[in-house]
C-alpha positions, 0 to 999 in steps of 0.5 A: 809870411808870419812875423814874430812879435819884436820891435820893428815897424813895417814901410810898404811902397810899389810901384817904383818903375826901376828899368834901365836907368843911367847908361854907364857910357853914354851917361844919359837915361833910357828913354822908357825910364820912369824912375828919376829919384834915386837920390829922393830914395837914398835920403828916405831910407837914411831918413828910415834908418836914422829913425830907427837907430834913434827909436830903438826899433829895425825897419821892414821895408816892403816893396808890393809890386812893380819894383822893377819894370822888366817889360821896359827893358830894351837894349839887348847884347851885341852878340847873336846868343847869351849864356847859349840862348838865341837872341830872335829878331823879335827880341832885337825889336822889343827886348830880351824875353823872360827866360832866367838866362836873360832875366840875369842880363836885365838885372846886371842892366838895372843894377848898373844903371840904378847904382846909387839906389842899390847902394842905398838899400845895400846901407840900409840893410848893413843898418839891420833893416830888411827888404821883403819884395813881392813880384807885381805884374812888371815884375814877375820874372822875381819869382824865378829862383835864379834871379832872387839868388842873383839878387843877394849875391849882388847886393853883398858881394863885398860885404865880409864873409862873416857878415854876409849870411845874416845881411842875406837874411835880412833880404826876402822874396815872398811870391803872392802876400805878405801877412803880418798877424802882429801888425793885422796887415795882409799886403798883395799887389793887387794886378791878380784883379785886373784881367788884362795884368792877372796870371792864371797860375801866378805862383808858377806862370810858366810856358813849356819852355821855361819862360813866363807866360805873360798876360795881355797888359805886358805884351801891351807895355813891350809890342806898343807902349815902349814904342810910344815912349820912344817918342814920347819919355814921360808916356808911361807918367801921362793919367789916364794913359788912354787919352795920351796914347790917343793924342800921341798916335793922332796928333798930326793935323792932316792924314795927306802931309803925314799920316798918323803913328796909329798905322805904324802901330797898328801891327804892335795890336795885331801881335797881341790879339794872335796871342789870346787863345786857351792854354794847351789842355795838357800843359793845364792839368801840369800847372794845376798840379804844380800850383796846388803845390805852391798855394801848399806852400805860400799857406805854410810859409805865411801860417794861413790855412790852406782854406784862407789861402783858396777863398783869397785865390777865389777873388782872382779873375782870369787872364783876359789873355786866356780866357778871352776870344782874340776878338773880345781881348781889345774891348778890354783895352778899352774898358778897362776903367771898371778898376776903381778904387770901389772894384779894389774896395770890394777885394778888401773887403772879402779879404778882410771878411776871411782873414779878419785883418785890420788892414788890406793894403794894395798897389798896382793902380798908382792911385793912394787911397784909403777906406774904412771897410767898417768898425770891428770889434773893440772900436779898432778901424778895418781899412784899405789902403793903396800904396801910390806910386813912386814915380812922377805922375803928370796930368792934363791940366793944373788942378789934376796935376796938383791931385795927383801929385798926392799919388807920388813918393808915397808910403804905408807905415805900421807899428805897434804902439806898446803903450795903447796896445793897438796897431798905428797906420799913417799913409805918408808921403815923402817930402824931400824938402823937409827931409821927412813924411807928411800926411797924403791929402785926399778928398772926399769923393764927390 
């Protein structure tokens, strides 16, 4: 989306992991929940808010990804239906499938549960701010039009009927990027260069029957992952998760007194490798038509060129769900740590060579970073940045732990600095303490 040249500064998060949250009756956590910080999070949007009343200037907050983690979402109604959609067996096990029906059920789940946080956002936009969310890989079910619109209604139904049309205004979903000319900024996920979290069709990821057709890394989350949380809570915060699910499924110290849990979910994998296949050849050439006419869309909405649009979509890599044999898709599982921040680097550039930003800024791998891409001209920095995350993470040992810690509660902030004519960045992370931003520490590379 283009932005008009005014007195505002742009906050970048991702990754926040929002699922179930707090049980309403049982007043305890859902067990795949990673996010514990919603009064972390209200302090740092009146801390947002407060800045801004004070400096004169409106906040955009953007949330590039993964806001939600609708893959985690595994309560499910007590009837046999909802809205007149069958509840399958399979869903009893796993959770509710991606259909808008049962998308509607998940957010009225989420925004119970997470109160105090929607609550905080709520305050800070009734403060003039904004909220830009861009769908991630956890989260893509954002692009269906019914839970956007579910989204807004929710979040200002007692708000005054003279000031509701313009508090929804201040409420935008974007599907794929967020480009700021003004700020010389391009936003995007990121999950589109991970095979095993990309769609083939991201701007309209749709099975015959209406559902998201996922990739092979969200069935991993619901047919295994939320099995190990069920065991183990803080799984999903464990770095790397490869070696954690290795210890969680072998722990046991004989097969004889109690075999491992690897048996139990071997049959989790086996579901994910009978999905891997081409698409139906027919249905293809529907989706081809139909996000052409998306990418037309996203090129007039952000004020890009439909060329700048195709050459960005070129550095997508296909779904490994796909455009893997079922034989081939559980190496990727395996050999997946290609995706460091050099993979995501190389992305950064392309996109900075085409678009010729100052600045490229993505999510997805929880891992806060920044790099120069190289000087251009008049001696101004072009950089990528990632956004971190703003979940717990935990690690191995105590000199890891400290590293990563510098992942968490992390922020991009941009603003145009009037009086030197040039763009500020400073990659931030929330101290709750101190009530305010500190710097990110980062290390050299060895």
């Amino acid at each position: 989306m283009a932005a008009k040249r005014h007195n505002y500064q742009l906050i970048i998060i991702s990754d926040l992991h929002l699922s179930e949250g707090w049980n309403p009756k049982t007043k305890k956590l859902s067990r795949n929940e990673d996010f514990f910080f919603d009064l972390n999070f209200q302090r740092f949007l009146q801390h947002l808010a407060g800045k801004a009343e004070r400096g004169g200037f409106s906040c955009r907050l953007l949330i590039n990804g993964d806001f939600v983690d609708f893959l985690q979402f595994t309560s499910v109604p007590d009837d046999k239906t909802i809205g007149g959609e069958e509840i399958t067996e399979k869903e009893k096990e796993l959770g509710l499938g991606t259909s808008a029906i049962k998308t509607l059920w998940k957010l009225n789940i989420l925004m119970n549960g997470h109160w105090i946080f929607f609550n905080a956002l709520k305050e800070f936009l009734l403060r003039g701010n904004e909220v830009i969310i861009i769908p991630g890989n956890h989260d893509i079910e954002w692009i269906i039009p019914e839970v956007q619109t579910s989204f807004k209604e929710r979040l200002s139904a007692d708000i005054p009927d003279y000031q509701k049309a313009e508090f929804i205004n201040r409420i935008q979903f974007v599907p794929w990027f967020y480009f700021d000319p003004y700020l010389s900024v391009f936003v995007e996920h990121g999950s589109q260069y991970d095979e095993l979290n990309s769609f083939d069709y991201f701007l309209y990821p749709y099975r015959k029957d209406g559902t998201i057709d996922l990739p092979a890394g969200s069935f991993f989350v619901r047919y295994l992952f939320n099995k190990v949380e069920s065991y183990y809570p803080f799984a999903d915060n464990m770095k790397p998760m490869s070696k954690f699910i290795f210890w969680a499924l072998f722990k046991y110290k004989t097969w004889f007194s109690r075999p491992p849990r690897i048996i139990k979910f071997i049959k989790f994998f086996l579901n994910i490798i009978a999905k891997a296949g081409p698409l139906d050849k027919k249905w293809r050439k529907e989706l081809d038509i139909r996000h052409a006419k998306k990418l037309q869309d996203q090129a007039h909405a952000s004020g890009l060129s439909i060329a700048q649009i195709q050459d960005i979509k070129k550095c997508w890599v296909p779904s490994a769900l796909h455009n893997c044999s079922k034989w081939n898709l559980p190496k990727r599982f395996f050999s997946n740590s290609k995706l460091d921040y050099r993979y995501y680097l190389k992305r950064a550039i392309t996109i900075q060579q085409i678009l010729g930003v100052r600045y490229v800024v993505f999510g997805h791998t929880h891992d806060a970073d920044i790099h120069m891409l190289w000087e251009i001209p008049e001696s101004k920095k072009s950089e990528y940045v990632n956004s971190g995350t703003w979940t717990k993470v935990f690690a191995a040992n105590y000199e890891e732990a400290l590293l990563k810690s510098e992942n968490e509660f992390v922020y991009v902030n941009l603003r145009y600095n009037e009086d030197k004519k040039d763009v500020k960045m400073e990659l931030l992370r929330w101290n709750d303490s101190l009530r305010e931003g500190e710097r990110v520490r980062l290390f050299e590379a060895e």
